[in-house]
C-alpha positions in Angstrom: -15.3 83.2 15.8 -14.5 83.6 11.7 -17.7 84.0 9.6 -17.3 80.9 8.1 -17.4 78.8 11.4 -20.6 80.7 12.0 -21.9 79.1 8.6 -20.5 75.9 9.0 -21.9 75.9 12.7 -25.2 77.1 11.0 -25.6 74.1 8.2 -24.8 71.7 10.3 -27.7 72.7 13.3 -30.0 72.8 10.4 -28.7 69.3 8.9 -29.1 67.9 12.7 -33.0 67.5 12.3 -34.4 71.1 12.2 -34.7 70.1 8.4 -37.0 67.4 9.2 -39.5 69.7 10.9 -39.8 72.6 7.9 -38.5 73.8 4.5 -36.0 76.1 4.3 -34.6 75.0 8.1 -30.8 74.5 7.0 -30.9 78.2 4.7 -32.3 79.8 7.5 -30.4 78.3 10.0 -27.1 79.6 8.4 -28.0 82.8 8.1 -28.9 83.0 11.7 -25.9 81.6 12.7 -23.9 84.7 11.1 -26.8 87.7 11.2 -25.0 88.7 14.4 -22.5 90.1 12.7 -24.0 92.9 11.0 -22.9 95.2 13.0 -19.4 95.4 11.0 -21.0 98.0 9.2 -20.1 99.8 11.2 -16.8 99.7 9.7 -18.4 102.7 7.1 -18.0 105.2 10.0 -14.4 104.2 11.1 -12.7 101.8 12.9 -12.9 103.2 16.5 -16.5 102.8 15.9 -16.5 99.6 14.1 -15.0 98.3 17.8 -17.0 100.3 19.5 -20.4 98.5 18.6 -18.6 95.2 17.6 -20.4 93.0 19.1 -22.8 95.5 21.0 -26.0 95.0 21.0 -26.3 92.3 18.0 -24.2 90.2 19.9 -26.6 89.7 22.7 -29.8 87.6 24.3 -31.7 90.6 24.1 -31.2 90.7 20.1 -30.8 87.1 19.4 -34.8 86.3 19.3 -34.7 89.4 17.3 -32.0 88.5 14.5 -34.0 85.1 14.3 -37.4 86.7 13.6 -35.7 89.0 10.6 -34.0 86.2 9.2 -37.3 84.3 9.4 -38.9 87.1 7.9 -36.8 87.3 4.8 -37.6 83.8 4.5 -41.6 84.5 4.9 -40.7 87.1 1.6 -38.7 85.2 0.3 -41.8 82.6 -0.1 -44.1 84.6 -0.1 -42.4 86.1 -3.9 -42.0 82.3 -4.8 -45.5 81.6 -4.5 -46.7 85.0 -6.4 -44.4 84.2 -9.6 -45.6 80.4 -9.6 -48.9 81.7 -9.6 -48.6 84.3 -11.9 -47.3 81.8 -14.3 -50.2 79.4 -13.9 -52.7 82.5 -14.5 -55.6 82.1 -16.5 -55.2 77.9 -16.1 -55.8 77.5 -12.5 -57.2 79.3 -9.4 -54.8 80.5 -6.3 -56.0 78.2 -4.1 -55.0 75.2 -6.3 -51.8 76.3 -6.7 -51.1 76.5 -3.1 -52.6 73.2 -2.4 -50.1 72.0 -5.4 -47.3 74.0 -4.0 -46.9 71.9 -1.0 -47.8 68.6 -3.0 -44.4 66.6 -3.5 -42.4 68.9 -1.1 -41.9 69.7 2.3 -44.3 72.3 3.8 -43.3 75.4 5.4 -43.8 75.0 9.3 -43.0 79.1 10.7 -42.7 77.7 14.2 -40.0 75.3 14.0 -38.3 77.9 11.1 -38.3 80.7 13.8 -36.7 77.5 16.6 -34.4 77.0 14.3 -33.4 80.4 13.4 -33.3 81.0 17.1 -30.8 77.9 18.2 -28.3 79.2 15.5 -28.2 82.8 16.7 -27.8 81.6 19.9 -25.0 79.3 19.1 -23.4 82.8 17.3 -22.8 83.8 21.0 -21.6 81.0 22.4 -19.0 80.8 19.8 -18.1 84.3 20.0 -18.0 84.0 24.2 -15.2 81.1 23.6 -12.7 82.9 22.0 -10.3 86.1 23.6 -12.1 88.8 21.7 -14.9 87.9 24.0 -18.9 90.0 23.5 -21.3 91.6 25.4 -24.3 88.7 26.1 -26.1 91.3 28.8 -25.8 94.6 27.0 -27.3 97.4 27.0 -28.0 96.5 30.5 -24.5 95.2 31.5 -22.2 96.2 29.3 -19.3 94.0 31.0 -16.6 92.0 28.5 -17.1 88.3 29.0 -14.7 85.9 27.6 -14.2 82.2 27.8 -10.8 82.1 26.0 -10.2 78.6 25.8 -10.9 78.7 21.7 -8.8 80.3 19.4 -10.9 82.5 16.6 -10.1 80.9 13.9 -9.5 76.6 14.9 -8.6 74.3 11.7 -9.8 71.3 13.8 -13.5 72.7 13.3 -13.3 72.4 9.6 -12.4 69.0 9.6 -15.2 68.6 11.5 -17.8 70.6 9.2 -16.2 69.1 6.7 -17.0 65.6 7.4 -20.4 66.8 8.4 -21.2 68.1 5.1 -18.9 66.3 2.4 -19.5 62.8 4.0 -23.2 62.4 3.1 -22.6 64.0 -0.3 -19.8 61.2 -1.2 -21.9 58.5 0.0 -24.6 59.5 -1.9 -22.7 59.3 -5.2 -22.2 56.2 -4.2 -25.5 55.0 -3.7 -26.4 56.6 -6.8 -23.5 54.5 -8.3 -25.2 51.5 -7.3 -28.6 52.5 -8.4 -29.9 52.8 -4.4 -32.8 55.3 -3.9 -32.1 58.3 -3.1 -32.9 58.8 0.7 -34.3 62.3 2.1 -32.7 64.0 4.7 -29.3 62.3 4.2 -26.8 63.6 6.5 -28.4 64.1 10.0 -26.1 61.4 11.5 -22.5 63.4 10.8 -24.0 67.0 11.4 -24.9 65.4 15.4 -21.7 63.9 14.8 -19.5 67.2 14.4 -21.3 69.0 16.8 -21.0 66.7 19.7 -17.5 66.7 18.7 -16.9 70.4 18.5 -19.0 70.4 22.2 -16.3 67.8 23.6 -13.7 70.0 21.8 -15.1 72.9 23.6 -15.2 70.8 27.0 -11.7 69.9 26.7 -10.1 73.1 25.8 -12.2 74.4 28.6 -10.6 72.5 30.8 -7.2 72.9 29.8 -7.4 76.5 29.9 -8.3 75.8 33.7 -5.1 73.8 34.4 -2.9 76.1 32.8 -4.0 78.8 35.1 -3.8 76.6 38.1 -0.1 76.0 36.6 0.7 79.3 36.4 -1.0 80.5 39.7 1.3 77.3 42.3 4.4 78.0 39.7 6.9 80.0 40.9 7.3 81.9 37.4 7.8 85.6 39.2 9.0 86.8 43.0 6.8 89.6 42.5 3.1 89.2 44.0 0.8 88.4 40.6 -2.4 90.7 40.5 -3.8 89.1 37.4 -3.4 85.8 34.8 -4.6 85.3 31.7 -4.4 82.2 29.4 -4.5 82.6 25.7 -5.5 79.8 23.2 -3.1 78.7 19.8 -4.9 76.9 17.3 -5.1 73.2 17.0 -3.1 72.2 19.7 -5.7 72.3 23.1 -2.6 71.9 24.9 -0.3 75.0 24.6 -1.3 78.6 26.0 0.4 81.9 25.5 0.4 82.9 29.7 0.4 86.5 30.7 0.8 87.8 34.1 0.5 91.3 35.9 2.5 92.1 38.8 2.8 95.8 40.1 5.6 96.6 37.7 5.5 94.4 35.0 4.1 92.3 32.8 5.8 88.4 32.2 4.6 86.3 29.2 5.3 82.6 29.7 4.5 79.2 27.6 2.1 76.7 29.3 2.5 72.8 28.1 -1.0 71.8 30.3 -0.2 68.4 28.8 2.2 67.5 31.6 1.9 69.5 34.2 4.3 68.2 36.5 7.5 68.4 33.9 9.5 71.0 34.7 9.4 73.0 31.3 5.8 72.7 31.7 5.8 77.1 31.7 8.6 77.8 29.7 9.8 82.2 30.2 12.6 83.9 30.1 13.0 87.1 32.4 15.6 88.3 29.6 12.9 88.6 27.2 9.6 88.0 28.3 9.2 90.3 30.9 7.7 94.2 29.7 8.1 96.8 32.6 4.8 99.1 32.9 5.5 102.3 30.5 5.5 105.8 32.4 1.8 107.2 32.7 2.9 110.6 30.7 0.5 113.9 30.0 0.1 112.4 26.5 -1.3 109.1 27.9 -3.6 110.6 29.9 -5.1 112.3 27.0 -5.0 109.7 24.7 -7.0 107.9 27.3 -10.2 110.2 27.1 -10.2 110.0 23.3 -12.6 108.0 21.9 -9.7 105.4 20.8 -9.2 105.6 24.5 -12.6 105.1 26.1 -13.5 102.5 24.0 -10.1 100.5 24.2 -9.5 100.2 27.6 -13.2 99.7 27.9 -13.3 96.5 25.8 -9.5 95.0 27.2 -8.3 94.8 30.9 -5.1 94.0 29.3 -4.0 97.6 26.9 -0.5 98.3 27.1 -0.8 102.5 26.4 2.7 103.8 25.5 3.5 107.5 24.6 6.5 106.2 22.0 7.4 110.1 21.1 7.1 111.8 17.8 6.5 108.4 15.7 4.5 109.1 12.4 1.7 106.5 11.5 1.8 105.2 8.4 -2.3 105.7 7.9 -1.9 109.4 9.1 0.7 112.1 8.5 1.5 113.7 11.7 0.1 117.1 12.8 1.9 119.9 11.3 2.3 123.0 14.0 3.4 126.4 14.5 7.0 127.3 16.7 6.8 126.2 20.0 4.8 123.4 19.9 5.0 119.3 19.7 3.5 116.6 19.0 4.0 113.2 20.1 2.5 109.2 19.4 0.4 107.0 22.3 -0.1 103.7 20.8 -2.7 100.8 22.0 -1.7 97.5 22.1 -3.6 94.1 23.5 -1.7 91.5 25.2 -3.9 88.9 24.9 -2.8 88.9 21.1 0.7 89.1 21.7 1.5 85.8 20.0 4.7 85.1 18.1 3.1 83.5 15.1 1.3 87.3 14.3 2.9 90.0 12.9 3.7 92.9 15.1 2.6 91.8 18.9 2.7 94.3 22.0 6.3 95.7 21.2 4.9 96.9 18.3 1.7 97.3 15.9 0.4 94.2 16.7 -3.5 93.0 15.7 -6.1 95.2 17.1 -3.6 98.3 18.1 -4.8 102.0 18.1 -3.0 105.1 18.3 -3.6 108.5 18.7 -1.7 111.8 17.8 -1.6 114.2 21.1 -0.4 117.7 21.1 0.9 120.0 23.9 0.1 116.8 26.0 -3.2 117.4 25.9 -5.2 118.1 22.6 -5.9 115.4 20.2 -4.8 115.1 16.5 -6.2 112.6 15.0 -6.4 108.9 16.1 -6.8 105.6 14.0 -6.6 101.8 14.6 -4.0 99.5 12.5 -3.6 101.3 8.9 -7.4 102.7 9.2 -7.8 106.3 10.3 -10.9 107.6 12.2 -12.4 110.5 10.6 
């Protein structure tokens, strides 16, 4: 998911009781909830390797005890300064140990094994989210390095905010209220909507899960192709838990259809046109066959079983002046596309430079010339 679901999914963990147990549980627990994603740092060396490590080795249950203990460990400096400058101030009027004994006097104490729980829950709950979406992760890497993907959650769902919003606006608002009224303040306030929103993004999560399971059942007893299918995927839209974007692979071809799993009996439940929605295999060229062993290559059909590779001819990229050569020889375009992003609501899609596509500049069929992904070059 978005880094801000991540945060939101993070304060609302640590406003679901964590904060009871320790000081500093809700800080910690949303910065736990995004530490995973670090790794777009990688960004700094180009973005062939940015997807490359993108969620790597962050992104799994090997690092996720890991992330937790740094984030806990800033938090240990973090107090561990705190305490220094309030001492340093109270110098020469009382000793240390006083003002650690005052320090925890009319606030919460520090418990490290419930902060390190806490920070452990919300990096865990950074995988989960980032399993339910079609980008997918790597949970078993280095020692699997497999793609898995629930893709029954689209990356970026408005219904969540509502959600965290009501979690963490609701308890303010009644507050002022009760401060309105002259009510004491009461500690903790808010532990009630953060369960709230996340047993409702979990039933969210159930139900898309299982509507993502019908509409492939729909698709697979539909007779949407005459060709045997090899493979189906079903890809989330936002909001609606009820609409998919369907692709299927036969031998040839690849047909795109529109899945209502709402009423799966109609018969414009799957809605495709052969006219338009079907995209014939492109011819496997000299040039694609280079391209793949690139790095662009390697790594792209490594993270997607879904890559439409096209050699689209002498075709400059915008990012990257093609290569300029002596008599004799030529120079020609293979471009990278994902199907599973081929929606009509984004710009570009697979018959063209749609999100997450790579290309790569091949010469002679055979030598590269510089490859890139989107408007980024690698260098």
């Amino acid at each position: 998911m978005e880094p801000l679901t991540h945060f939101l999914t993070g304060a609302c963990i640590g406003r679901a009781g964590f904060n009871r147990k320790t000081r500093y549980a809700t800080v910690v627990a949303v910065l736990a909830a995004e530490a995973a994603d670090i790794d777009i740092l990688w960004g700094f060396a180009g973005p062939v390797e940015e997807l490359k490590h993108h969620r790597a080795i962050t992104h799994t249950l090997v690092a996720a005890p890991v992330m937790a203990g740094i984030v806990v460990g800033v938090a240990w400096l973090a107090h561990r300064w705190r305490n220094a400058r309030r001492m340093n101030e109270q110098r020469g009027t009382e000793l240390a140990g006083a003002v650690e004994g005052s320090a925890g006097r009319g606030s919460q104490r520090v418990h490290w094994g419930w902060l390190y729980a806490t920070a452990v829950v919300a990096a865990l709950s950074h995988l989960a989210l980032d399993w339910m979406n079609n980008y997918g992760l790597r949970p078993f890497y280095p020692f699997n390095p497999r793609w898995y993907a629930g893709s029954f959650m689209f990356i970026v769902e408005p219904v969540l905010y509502v959600l965290f919003a009501l979690a963490l606006l609701m308890p303010w608002l009644l507050g002022m209220a009760d401060r309105e009224m002259g009510v004491r303040r009461q500690p903790f306030r808010g532990r009630g909507w953060a369960v709230f929103a996340l047993a409702a993004f979990a039933a969210v999560g159930c139900l898309r899960w299982e509507e993502h399971r019908q509409a492939i059942s729909m698709i697979n007893v539909a007779d949407v192709t005459p060709e045997p299918i090899i493979n189906i995927a079903a890809e989330p839209y936002p909001v609606n838990p009820f609409r998919w974007h369907a692709i299927i692979e036969t031998k040839d071809y690849y047909q795109t259809a529109e899945v209502n799993s709402w009423d799966a009996g109609a018969s414009d439940a799957i809605a495709t046109d052969p006219q338009t929605d079907i995209l014939y295999k492109p011819a496997v060229t000299p040039a694609v066959e280079a391209a793949k062993q690139t790095l662009l290559g390697q790594v792209y059909l490594d993270w997607t079983h879904w890559a439409l590779v096209r050699d689209v001819g002498q075709q400059p990229e915008p990012a990257l002046k093609p290569p300029v050569l002596p008599p004799g020889r030529t120079w020609t375009t293979v471009t990278f596309n994902d199907l599973r992003f081929d929606y009509s609501f984004l710009p570009g899609g697979s018959r063209s430079r749609g999100p997450l596509s790579g290309w790569v500049y091949i010469v002679d069929g055979r030598e590269e010339a510089g490859e890139g992904m989107g408007d980024q070059v690698q260098r």
